[in-house]
C-alpha positions, 0 to 999 in steps of 0.5 A: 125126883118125880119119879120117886114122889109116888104115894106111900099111904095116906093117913087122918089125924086129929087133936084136941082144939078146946071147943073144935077139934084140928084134923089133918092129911098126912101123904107120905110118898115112897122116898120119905116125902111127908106133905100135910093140909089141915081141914075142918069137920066143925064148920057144918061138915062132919064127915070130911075125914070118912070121905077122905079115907074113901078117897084115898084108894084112888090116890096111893100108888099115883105120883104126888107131882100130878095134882091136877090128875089126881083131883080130876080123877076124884071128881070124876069119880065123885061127880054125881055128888060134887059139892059139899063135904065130898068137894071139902075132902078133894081140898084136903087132898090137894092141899097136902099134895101141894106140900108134897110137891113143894117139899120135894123140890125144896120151894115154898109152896108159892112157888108152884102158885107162880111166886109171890108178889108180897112178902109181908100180907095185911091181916085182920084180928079176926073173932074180935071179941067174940072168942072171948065172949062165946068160949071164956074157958079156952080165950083169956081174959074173957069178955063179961061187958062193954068195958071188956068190948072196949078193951080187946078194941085198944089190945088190938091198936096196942098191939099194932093191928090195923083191922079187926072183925066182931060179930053179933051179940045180944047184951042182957043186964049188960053181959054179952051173949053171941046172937047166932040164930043162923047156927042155931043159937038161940034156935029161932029158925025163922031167923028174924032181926028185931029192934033189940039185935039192931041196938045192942049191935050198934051197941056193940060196934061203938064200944070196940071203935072207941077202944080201937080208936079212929085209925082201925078198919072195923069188919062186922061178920053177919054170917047167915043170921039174918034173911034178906029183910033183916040184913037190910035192916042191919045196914040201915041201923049202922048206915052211918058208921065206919066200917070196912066190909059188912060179911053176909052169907047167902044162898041166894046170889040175886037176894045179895046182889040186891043187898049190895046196892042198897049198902053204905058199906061194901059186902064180902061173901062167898066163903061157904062155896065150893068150887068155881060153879058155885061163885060164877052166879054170885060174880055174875050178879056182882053180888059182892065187893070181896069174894071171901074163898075158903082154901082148905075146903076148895084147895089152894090149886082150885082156888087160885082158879076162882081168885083169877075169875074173880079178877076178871069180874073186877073183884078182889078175894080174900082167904076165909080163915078161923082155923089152926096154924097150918091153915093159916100158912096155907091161906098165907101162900095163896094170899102171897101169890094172888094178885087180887088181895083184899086183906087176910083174916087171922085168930090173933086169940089162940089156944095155949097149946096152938104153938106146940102142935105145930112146928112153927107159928105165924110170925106178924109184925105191926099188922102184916104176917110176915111169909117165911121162905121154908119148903112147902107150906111153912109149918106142919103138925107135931105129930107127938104132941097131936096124939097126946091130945085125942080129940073130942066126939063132937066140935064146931058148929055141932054143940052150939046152942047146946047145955054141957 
């Protein structure tokens, strides 16, 4: 069986995913094996796939069982620019590497992650809102005021969610409108939080909590909108208010660290990192209550390595997911084999085609995903329907703040 698990070809595909686009790895070995990751080009990353392609010389003809090597060797031969989409792309190979395995010894893939301690993972209803705010035309019914904030937040209890996370919005004339200056949206580079971000945010986390009611942890992602002296700000402005976790992305690990100590709420952080180097200063500093680890990007293998330097720093993980359905199965194997789980972030609004591109969909019951027992990671692409779908030039992060 190891001996036949050699790698035929590998290849890139794409598809259409309304305002982004979904790509993915397909690894074939020489017996027929086919193992699939999902990764992202719209999450500041353009170029992942080109890199994989280069990549991928280095991995045709190797067998697929030694995941380890194969991404020792492509760091090594990548070294001089470890990090960024070169580090995303080692991730995307891995993953599908992963599949591959766990296919050819008929396991699940949390089995070769040493098993899984749940059988059910507490998700959250991630983008709360914010979808159907920021994208109307692909996530019904869209979102036009307060009242409809108010509305996803009793779809949510209806519907027997326990947590949701929403981001920042502007209200003019009482209509909701995404404040996303760290990705340029409005384009104020200096990137300032003044009196009107405060009270249309409090604004904002009112309406949802008195829709979801008192029984549902509210998440509020900041992301990079903000430098040190507005985050401080934020948490000042909504000191007083219930929240699970206030998700902030900085650059700087002593910046966030002094954050922290100064928060009524605890902080997640972390989920634009790339590889274990990159979270040590932040674990250092105790910069964070939850470590945020993106798998597609740093593979599952290598991110099971930071979730175990996460433990010993006394910090719990949780996997950074806004992806397709393949991703959320890959993040769903880690988060059922990492002992250290927070909670799993999860898009409960969907495309209307989501479910066709992939083979099966994420089943939740009252909260928690439910993890299945198929081989590999659960799901894959249906490739018929992927190539009747091309995808588009641009996606992602690229067109925010940009007039059609």
């Amino acid at each position: 069986m190891i001996d036949s698990a050699k790698i035929r070809s590998l290849e890139l595909l794409a598809c259409d995913a309304g305002w982004r686009n979904y790509h993915f790895v397909k690894i074939s070995t020489e017996d027929g094996v086919v193992g699939w990751s999902e990764f992202d080009e719209g999450f500041g990353s353009p170029g992942v796939g080109a890199a994989i392609q280069h990549l991928s010389t280095r991995v045709i003809g190797q067998n697929a069982f030694a995941h380890e090597r194969i991404y020792a060797e492509l760091f090594s031969a990548t070294r001089p620019s470890a990090g960024g989409v070169t580090a995303q792309a080692l991730g995307a190979i891995e993953n599908a590497l992963l599949d591959v395995k766990a296919k050819s010894l008929g396991v699940p893939c949390y089995e070769l992650l040493g098993g899984k301690i749940r059988d059910r993972i507490r998700v959250y209803w991630s983008h709360c809102a914010t979808w159907r705010i920021n994208h109307p035309d692909w996530y019904k019914p869209p979102i036009t005021d307060l009242d409809g904030v108010k509305a996803i937040g009793r779809e949510v209890r209806e519907k027997k969610f326990t947590a949701l996370k929403t981001n920042i919005f502007s209200y003019q004339q009482g209509k909701p409108r995404g404040w996303r200056p760290g990705f340029g949206a409005p384009f104020e580079p200096e990137i300032n939080v003044d009196r009107k971000v405060l009270r249309d945010l409090r604004m904002h986390l009112e309406a949802i909590r008195e829709g979801a009611g008192p029984d549902i942890d509210i998440l509020l992602d900041l992301n990079f909108n903000a430098k040190t002296e507005g985050y401080l700000k934020i948490l000042r402005a909504i000191a007083d208010l219930d929240m699970f976790w206030i998700e902030i992305d900085s650059f700087n690990p002593e910046a966030l660290g002094y954050i922290r100590r100064q928060s009524a709420h605890p902080i997640s952080s972390c989920e634009t990192l790339l590889g274990l180097r990159e979270f040590l200063p932040y674990f250092r500093e105790q910069a964070m209550d939850v470590a945020i680890i993106d798998t597609p990007w740093n593979g599952v293998w290598q991110s099971m390595k930071i979730a175990a330097t996460a433990e010993a720093h006394e910090v719990n993980v949780a996997p950074h997911n806004f992806y397709g359905h393949l991703c959320t199965m890959m993040n769903a194997h880690f988060s059922a084999a990492v002992p250290n789980l927070r909670i799993m972030e999860t898009d409960i609004d969907r495309l209307s085609w989501d479910d066709e591109v992939f083979t099966h969909a994420p089943q939740f019951e009252d909260g928690y995903l439910v993890m299945p027992d198929r081989p590999g990671w659960g799901t894959e692409p249906n490739e018929e329907v992927v190539r009747a779908r091309p995808p588009k030039r641009s996606g992602g992060l690229l067109n925010y703040g940009r007039t059609p």
